[in-house]
C-alpha positions as CSV (number, residue, x, y, z in Angstrom):
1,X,27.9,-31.0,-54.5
2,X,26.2,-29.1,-57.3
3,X,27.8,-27.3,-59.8
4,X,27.3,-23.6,-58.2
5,X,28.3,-25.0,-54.8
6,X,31.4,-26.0,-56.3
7,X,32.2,-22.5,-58.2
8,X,31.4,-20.8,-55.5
9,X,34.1,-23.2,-53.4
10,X,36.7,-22.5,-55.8
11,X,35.9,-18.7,-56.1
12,X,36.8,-18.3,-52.4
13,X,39.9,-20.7,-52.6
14,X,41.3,-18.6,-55.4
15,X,40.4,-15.5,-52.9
16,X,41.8,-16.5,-50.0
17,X,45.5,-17.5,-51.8
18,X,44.9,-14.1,-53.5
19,X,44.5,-12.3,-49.8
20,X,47.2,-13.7,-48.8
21,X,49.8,-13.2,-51.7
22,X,48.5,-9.5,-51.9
23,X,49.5,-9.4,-48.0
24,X,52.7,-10.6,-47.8
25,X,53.4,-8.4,-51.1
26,X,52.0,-5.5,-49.0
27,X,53.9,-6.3,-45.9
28,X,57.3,-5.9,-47.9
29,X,56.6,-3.3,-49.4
30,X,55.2,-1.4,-46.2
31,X,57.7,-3.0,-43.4
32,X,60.7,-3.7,-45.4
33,X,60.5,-1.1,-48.5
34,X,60.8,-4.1,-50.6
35,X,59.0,-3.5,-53.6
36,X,58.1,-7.1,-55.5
37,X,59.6,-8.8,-58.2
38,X,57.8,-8.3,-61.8
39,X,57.4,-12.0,-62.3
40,X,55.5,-12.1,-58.6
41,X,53.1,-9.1,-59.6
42,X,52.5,-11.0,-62.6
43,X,51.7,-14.2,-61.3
44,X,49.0,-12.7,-58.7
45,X,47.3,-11.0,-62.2
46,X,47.4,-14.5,-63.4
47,X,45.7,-15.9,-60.5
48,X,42.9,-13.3,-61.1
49,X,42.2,-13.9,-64.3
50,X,41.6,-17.1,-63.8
51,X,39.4,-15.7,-60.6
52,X,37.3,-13.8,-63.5
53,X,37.0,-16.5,-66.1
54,X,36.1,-18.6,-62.9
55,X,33.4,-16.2,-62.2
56,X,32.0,-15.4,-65.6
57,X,31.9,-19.3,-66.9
58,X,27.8,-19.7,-65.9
């Protein structure tokens, strides 16, 4: 696999586990009025900014 096939692979892992943390953050906060832990909302920026370095390392 070349090296673009490969970024772009990891750029849509790191999306999909991003979709889905965002939705399960959005369905507490929507269906349960739970609003999420600091330490959660802080991971998820984590994630994407390793998504961006991901994405600007050419």
């Amino acid at each position: 696999m070349t090296d673009i096939k490969q970024k772009k692979e990891n750029v849509k892992v790191h999306l999909k586990d991003l979709r889905q943390n965002l939705k399960k953050m959005h369905l507490a906060v929507t269906e349960e009025l739970i609003l999420p832990e600091p330490n959660e909302v802080r991971r998820i920026m984590d994630k994407m900014d390793q998504l961006l370095k991901l994405i600007e390392s050419k």
